[in-house]
C-alpha positions in Angstrom: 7.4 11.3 14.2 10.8 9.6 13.5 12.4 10.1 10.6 15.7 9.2 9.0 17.7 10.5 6.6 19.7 8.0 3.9 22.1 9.5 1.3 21.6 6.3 -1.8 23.0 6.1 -5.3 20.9 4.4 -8.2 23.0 1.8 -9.6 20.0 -0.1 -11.7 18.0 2.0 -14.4 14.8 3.9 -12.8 13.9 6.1 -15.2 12.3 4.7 -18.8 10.7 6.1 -21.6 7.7 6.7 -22.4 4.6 7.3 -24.6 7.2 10.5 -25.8 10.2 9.0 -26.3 12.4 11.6 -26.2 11.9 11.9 -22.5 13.0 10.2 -19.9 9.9 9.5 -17.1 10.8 8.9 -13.4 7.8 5.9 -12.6 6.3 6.0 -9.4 5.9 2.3 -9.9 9.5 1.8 -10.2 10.3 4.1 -7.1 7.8 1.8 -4.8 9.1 -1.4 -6.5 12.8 -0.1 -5.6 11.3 0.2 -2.0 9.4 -2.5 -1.6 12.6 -4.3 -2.6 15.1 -2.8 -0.1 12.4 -3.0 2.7 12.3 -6.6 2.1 16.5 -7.0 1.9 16.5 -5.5 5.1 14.0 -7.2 6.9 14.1 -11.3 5.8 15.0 -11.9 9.4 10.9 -11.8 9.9 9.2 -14.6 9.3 6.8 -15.0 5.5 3.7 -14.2 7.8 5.1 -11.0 9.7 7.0 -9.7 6.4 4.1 -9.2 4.3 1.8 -8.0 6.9 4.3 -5.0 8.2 5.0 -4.8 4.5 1.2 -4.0 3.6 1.0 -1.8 6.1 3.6 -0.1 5.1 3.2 0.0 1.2 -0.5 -1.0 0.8 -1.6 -4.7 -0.3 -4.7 -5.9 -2.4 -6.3 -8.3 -1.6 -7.1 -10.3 -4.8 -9.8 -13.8 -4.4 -8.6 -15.3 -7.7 -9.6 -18.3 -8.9 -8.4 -20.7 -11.7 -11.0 -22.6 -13.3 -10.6 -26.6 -14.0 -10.1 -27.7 -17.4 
């Protein structure tokens, strides 16, 4: 398996409070979001089509049929 190893500092707020505010939560939402992110910065040399497949594969993807009714 190949693995790399990155050394990163936070420089945008990933911690926020929560249902107790006198602690600070570390969101797993806001970890993948800072991924996803990055992962995407670093790879907009693909094309629309091959960047969100690789990045589904990578970090998961639903599949949502939504439809907007007509007024």
């Amino acid at each position: 398996m190949l693995q790399n190893e990155y050394t990163c500092e936070i420089i945008t707020p990933l911690v926020a409070k929560g249902a107790d505010k006198r602690m600070l939560e570390l969101r797993a939402s806001a970890l993948k979001g800072l991924m996803r992110f990055w992962w995407r910065t670093l790879h907009g040399h693909l094309s629309l089509e091959k960047l969100r497949k690789r990045e589904g594969e990578l970090f998961g993807e639903s599949e949502m049929n939504v439809s907007i009714p007509s007024l």
